[in-house]
C-alpha positions in Angstrom: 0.0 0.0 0.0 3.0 2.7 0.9 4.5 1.8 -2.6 1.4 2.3 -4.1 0.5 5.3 -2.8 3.8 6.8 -3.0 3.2 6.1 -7.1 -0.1 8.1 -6.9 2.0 11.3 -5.3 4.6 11.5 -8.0 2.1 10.8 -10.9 -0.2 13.9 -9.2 2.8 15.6 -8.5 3.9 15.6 -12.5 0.6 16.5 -13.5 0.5 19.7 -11.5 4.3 20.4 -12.3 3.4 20.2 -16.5 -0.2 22.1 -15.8 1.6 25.4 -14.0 4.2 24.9 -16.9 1.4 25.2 -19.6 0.1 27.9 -17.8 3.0 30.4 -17.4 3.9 29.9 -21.0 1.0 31.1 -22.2 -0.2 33.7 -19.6 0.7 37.4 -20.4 3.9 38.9 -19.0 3.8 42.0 -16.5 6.5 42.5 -16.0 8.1 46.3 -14.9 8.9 47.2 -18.8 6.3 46.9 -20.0 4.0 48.5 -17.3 6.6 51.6 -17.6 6.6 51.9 -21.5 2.8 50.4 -22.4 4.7 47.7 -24.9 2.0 45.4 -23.8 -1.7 45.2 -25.3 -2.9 44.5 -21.6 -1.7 48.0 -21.0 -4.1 51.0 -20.8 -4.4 54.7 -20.0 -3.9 54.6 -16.2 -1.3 51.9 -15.0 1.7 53.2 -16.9 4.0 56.4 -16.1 7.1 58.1 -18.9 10.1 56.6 -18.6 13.5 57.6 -19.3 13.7 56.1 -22.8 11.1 57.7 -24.7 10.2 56.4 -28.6 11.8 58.0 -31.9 8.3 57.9 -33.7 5.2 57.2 -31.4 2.7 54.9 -33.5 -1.0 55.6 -34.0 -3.2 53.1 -31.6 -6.0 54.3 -33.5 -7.9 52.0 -36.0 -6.3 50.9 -38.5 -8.4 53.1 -41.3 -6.6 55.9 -40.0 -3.4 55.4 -41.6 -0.2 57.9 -41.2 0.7 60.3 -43.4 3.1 60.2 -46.5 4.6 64.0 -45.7 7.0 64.0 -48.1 4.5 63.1 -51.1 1.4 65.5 -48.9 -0.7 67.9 -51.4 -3.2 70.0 -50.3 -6.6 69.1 -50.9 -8.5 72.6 -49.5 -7.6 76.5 -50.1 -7.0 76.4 -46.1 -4.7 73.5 -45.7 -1.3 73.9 -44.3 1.8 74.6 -46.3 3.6 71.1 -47.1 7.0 70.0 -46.7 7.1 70.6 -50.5 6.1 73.8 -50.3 8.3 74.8 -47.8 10.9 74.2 -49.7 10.3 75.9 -52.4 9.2 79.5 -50.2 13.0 78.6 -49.0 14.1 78.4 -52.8 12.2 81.4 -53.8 13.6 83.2 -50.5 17.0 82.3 -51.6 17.0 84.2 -54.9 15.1 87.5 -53.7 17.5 90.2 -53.3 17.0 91.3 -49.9 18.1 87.6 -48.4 20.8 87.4 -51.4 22.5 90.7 -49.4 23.1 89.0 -45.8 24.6 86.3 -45.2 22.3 86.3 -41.4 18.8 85.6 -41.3 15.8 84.8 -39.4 12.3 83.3 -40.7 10.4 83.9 -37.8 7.3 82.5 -39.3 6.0 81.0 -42.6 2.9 80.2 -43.1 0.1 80.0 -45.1 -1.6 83.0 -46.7 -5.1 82.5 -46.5 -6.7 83.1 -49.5 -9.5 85.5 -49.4 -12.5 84.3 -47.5 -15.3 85.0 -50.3 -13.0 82.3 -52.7 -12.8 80.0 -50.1 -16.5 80.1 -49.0 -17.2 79.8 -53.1 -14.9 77.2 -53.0 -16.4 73.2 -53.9 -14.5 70.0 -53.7 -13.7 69.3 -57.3 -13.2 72.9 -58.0 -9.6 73.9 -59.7 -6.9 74.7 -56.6 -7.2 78.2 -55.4 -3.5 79.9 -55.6 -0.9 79.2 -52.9 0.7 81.7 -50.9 3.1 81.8 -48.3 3.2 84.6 -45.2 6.9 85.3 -44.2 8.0 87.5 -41.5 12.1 87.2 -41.6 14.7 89.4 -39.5 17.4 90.3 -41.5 20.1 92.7 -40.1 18.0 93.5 -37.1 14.9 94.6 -39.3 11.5 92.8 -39.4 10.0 92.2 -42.8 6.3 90.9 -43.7 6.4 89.5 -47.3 3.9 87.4 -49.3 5.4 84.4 -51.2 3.7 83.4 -54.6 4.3 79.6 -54.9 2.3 79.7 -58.2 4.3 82.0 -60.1 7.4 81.5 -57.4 7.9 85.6 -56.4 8.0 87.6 -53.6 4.8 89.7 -54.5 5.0 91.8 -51.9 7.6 93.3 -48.8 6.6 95.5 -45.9 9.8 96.7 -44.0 9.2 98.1 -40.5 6.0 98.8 -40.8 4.6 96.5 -37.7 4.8 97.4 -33.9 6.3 95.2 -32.2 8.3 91.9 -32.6 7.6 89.0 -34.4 7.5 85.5 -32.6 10.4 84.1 -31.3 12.1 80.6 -32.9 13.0 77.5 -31.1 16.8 78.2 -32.3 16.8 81.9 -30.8 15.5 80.2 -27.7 17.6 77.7 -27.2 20.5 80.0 -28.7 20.6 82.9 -25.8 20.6 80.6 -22.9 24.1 79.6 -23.8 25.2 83.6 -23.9 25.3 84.2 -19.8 27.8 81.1 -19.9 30.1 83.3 -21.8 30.3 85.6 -18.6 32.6 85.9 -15.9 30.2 87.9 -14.1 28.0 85.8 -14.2 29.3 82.3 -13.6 30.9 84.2 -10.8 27.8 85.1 -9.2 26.4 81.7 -9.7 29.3 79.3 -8.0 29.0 81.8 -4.8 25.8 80.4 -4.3 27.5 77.0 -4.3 25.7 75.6 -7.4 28.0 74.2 -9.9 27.1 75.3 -13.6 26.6 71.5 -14.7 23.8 72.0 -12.8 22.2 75.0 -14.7 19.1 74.8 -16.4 18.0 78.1 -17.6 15.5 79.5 -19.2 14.4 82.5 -22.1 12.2 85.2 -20.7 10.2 87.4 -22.7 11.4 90.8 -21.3 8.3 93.1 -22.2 8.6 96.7 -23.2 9.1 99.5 -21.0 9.9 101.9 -23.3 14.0 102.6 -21.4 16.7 103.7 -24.0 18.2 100.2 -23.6 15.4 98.7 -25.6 15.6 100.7 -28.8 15.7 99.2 -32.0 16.8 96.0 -29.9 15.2 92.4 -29.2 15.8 91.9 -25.5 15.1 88.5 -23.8 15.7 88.4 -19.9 17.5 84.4 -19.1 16.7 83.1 -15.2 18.7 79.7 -14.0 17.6 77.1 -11.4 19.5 74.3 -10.0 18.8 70.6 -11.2 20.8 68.9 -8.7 19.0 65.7 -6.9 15.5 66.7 -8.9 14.3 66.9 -12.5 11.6 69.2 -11.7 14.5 72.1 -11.1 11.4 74.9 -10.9 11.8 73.8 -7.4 15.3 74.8 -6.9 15.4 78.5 -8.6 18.6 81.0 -8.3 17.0 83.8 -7.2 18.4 87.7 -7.7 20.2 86.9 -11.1 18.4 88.0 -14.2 20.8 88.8 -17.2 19.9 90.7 -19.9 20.7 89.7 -23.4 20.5 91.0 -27.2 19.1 88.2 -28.8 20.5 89.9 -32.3 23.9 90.2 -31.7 23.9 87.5 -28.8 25.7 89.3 -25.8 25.1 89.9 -22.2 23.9 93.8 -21.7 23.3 94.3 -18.2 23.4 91.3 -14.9 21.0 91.9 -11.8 22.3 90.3 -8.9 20.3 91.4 -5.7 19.7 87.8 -4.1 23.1 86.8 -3.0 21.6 85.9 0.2 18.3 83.4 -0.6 19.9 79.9 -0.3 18.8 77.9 -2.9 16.2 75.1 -2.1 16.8 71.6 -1.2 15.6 68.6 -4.0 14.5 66.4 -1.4 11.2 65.3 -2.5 10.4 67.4 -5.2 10.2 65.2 -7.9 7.0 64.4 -9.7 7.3 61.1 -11.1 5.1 58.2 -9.8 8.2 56.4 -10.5 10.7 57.7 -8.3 8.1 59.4 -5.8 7.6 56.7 -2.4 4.3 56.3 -2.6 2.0 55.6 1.0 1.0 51.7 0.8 -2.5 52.9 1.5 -2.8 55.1 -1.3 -4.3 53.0 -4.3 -3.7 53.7 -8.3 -7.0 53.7 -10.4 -7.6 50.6 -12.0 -7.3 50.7 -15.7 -10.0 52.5 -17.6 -10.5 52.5 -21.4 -13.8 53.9 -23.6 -14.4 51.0 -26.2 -15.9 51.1 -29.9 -16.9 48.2 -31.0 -17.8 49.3 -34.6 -14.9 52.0 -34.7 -15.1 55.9 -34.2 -17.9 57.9 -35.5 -16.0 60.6 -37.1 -13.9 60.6 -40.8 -10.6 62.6 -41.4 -10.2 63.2 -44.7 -7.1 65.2 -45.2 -7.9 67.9 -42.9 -11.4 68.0 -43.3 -13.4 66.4 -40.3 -17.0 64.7 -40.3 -18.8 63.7 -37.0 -22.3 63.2 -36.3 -24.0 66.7 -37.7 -20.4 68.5 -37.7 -18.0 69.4 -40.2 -15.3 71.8 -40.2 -11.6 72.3 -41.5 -8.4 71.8 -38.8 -5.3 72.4 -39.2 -1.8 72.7 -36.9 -0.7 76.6 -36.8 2.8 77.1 -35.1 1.3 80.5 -33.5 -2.4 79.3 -32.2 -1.6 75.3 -32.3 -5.4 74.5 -33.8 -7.2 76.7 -35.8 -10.6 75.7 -36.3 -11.9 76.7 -39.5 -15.4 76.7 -42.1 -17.3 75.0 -39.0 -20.7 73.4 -40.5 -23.9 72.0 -38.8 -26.8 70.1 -40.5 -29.8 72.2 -39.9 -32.1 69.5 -38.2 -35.1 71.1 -40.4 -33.6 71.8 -43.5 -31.2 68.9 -43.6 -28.7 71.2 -45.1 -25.6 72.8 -43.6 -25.2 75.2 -42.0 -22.6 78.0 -41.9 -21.4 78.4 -38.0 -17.7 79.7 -37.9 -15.5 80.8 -40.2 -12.3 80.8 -38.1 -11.3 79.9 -34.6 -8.2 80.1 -32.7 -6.6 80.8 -29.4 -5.8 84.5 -30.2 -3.6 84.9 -26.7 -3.0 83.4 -23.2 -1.6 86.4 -21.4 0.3 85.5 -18.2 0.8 89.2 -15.7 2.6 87.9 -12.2 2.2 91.2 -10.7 5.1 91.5 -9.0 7.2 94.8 -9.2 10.5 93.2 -7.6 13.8 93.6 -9.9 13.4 89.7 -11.1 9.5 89.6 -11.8 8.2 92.9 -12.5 8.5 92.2 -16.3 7.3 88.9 -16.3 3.9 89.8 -18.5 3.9 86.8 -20.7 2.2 86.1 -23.9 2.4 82.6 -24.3 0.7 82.2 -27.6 2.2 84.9 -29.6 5.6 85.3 -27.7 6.3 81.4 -27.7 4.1 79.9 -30.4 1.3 77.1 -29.2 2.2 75.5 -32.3 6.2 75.6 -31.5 5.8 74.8 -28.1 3.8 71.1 -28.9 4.3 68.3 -27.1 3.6 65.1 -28.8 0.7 63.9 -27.1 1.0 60.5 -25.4 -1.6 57.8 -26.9 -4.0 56.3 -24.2 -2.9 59.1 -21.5 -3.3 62.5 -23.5 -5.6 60.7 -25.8 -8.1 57.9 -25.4 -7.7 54.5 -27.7 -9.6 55.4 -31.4 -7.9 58.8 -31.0 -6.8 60.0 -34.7 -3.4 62.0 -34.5 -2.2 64.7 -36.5 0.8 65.7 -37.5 2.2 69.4 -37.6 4.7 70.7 -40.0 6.7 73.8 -39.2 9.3 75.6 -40.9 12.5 76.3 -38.7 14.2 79.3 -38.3 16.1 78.9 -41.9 12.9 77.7 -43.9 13.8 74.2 -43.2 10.8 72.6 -42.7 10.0 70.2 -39.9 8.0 67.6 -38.0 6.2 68.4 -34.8 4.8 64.5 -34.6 1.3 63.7 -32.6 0.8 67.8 -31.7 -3.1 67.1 -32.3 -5.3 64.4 -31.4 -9.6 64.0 -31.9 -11.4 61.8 -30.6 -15.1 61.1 -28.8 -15.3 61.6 -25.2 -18.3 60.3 -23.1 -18.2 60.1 -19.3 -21.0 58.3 -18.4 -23.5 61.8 -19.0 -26.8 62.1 -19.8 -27.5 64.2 -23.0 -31.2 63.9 -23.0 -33.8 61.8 -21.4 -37.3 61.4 -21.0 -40.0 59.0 -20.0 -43.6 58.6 -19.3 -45.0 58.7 -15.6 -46.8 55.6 -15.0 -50.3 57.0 -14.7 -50.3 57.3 -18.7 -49.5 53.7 -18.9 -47.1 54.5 -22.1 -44.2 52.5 -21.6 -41.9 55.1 -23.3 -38.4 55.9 -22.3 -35.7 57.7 -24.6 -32.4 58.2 -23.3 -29.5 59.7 -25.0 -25.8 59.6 -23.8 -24.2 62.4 -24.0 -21.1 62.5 -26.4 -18.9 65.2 -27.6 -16.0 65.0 -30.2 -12.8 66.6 -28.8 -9.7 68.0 -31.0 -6.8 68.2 -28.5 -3.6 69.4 -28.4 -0.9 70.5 -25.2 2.0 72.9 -25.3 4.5 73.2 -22.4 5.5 76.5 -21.9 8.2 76.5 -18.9 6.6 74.9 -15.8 2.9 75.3 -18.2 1.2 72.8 -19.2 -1.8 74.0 -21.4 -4.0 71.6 -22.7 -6.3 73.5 -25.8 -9.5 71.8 -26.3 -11.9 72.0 -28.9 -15.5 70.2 -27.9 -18.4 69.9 -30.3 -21.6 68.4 -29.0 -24.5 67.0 -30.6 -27.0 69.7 -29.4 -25.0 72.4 -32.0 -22.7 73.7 -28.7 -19.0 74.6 -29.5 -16.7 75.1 -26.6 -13.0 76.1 -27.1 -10.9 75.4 -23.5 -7.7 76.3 -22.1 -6.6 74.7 -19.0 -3.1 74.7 -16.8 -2.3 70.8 -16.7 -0.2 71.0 -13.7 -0.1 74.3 -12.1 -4.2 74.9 -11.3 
């Protein structure tokens, strides 16, 4: 009997030993990777975090009739699309031959883009109907002088040049940006000023500062940025570490330091210690608990059609299209007239015109600090590719932006916009009979909305631009402050 049953433990033994065999090899693997970079399908919107190593090209999740675009072969297909990459190259041809870039050797394109054609030929304008002429808008610097000119891509001239004649200045580029911070490094005064406070200049992270206008003799016929530094030691999320008292001001033109306030010598700069953000890093209480994973399904796909950058949903249809100044402009918005059945003209045009930023603070390092986000930094230049299943819910359709650098080069600002339909569990519309009428009628309608997204991070901003349509003929255009509010 002990031999017997001593048979019967190994055989059950075995059988449970190949059993949990079977069954890891074909369970799903979560491991840390792939919870951290979403490489997994069993990975959704809330269980996964950035991680160091981010993507070179982020895919589309969407379905798989929305396929990516062909840039380099793109041709426009409405009076109101976008310049191509095609295009831009040949404004940067025509640019090339026209006397007044043939005379300097130094320029700045500080913003090409399309020249809308008049709005009486586009509102004429059918699908089928011959190509309305394309025209670029340039404003370039050259030798410290703006110019507005008006690029004819069908007869490739400059058909028309304003010098001087605007107030103001035109938007600054990513390359000027990024260009001036390295100009305080270059003084001794400076880096001086910075190692008393015991912060070694590895450690810099600095940033461009629109300076305003305050009409002083220093700002004359100049282009003045103001550059502040912070310390990234022990923390990526340096805002929390700032050198206060040092502001240097810089010509952005001839790249030199004009003028350093120091008046802070004696605020210590901040500790790191817990200031970083990141789920990640941050040691999280064992009694505070993550959301479980969430995700909207579609069984029979979205609702809405992109056709170039013309966009159909429910009763809707309007024209979008990625603007390095405004981000998303909104244009030839249409609703079906429930009575008629025919379209209706809503909106011509919509865009965020300005996010103006006053701190209020008339101390030597903040009084200036009046930003204008939109027009000062661009929306558009200041994209951040949007993150699919956290920015954007799965069946999101992303959009590309294409931007001309600083030279007429053109470029790729990948994912900046993303639409998709948003429903929350809301009610749209519901009604049914009491009970003493003894109709057994209930209608209830969930409330849906389709949503064209995009976020720029400008500094320690995070602004997320929504665009909602809903089905009872409301438009909303939002702003928010992803991190600050």
């Amino acid at each position: 009997m002990e031999a017997k049953n001593l048979w019967r433990f190994l055989f059950l033994s075995t059988v449970v030993v190949i059993i949990s065999l079977v069954s890891w090899l074909h369970l799903p693997s979560y491991s840390n990777k792939e919870v951290l970079n979403c490489d997994s399908g069993w990975c959704t919107s809330k269980n996964r975090f950035y991680s160091s190593a981010r993507p070179k090209e982020i895919k589309n999740p969407s379905f798989s009739s929305f396929s990516t675009h062909d840039h380099q072969s793109e041709i426009p297909k409405h009076p109101l699309d976008p310049l191509t990459i095609q295009e831009f190259n040949r404004v940067r041809t025509i640019l090339s031959s026209h006397p007044l870039f043939k005379s300097s050797s130094s320029y700045t394109l500080s913003s090409v883009v399309l020249e809308e054609p008049d709005k009486k030929l586009v509102l004429k304008w059918k699908k089928g109907d011959p190509p309305l002429p394309r025209k670029a808008s340039v404003v370039a610097a050259v030798k410290g002088v703006s110019h507005v000119l008006t690029v004819d891509l069908e007869i490739s001239q400059v058909t028309s040049l304003e010098t001087g004649s605007a107030s103001g200045y035109p938007t600054m580029t990513m390359e000027e940006m990024v260009g001036v911070l390295e100009v305080p490094l270059k003084s001794t005064e400076f880096n001086r000023s910075i190692t008393k406070r015991g912060v070694n200049l590895a450690d810099l992270a600095c940033l461009p500062l629109s300076s305003g206008w305050y009409g002083t003799p220093v700002e004359e016929n100049r282009r003045l940025i103001k550059v502040q530094c912070y310390s990234k030691e022990g923390t990526v999320n340096f805002y929390m570490k700032p050198i206060e008292g040092v502001t240097v001001l810089v010509d952005m033109d001839r790249r030199e330091v004009l003028a350093i306030s120091d008046d802070g010598q004696n605020i210590p700069v901040p500790s790191g210690a817990n200031t970083d953000y990141r789920y990640s890093i941050q040691k999280l209480n064992g009694e505070l608990r993550l959301l479980n994973p969430i995700s909207l399904e579609q069984p029979k796909g979205p609702s809405f059609t992109v056709d170039g950058h013309l966009v159909k949903w429910a009763n809707w249809e309007f024209h979008l299209r990625p603007d390095p100044r405004a981000g998303i402009i909104i244009s030839q918005v249409k609703v079906r007239d429930p009575d008629t059945l025919k379209l209706r003209n809503v909106m011509y045009k919509g865009f965020t015109s300005e996010l103006f930023v006053p701190y209020m603070d008339p101390t030597e390092g903040w009084y200036f600090k009046t930003y204008m986000d939109a027009g000062e930094y661009g929306f558009g230049l200041q994209a951040m590719p949007l993150d699919p299943l956290n920015d954007c819910p799965r069946n999101a359709y992303y959009m590309d932006g294409v931007f001309a650098s600083s030279d007429g080069t053109p470029y790729l600002q990948p994912n900046m916009i993303c639409i998709f339909e948003s429903y929350a569990g809301d009610i749209a519309w519901r009604h049914a009979e009491c009970p003493i009428t003894n109709l057994k009628v209930t209608e209830v309608r969930p409330k849906v909305t389709l949503v064209v997204r995009m976020a720029a991070a400008v500094a320690n901003y995070d602004y997320i631009v929504d665009w909602e349509f809903q089905t009872d003929g409301i438009i909303r255009s939002k702003v928010r402050d992803g991190n600050s509010v």
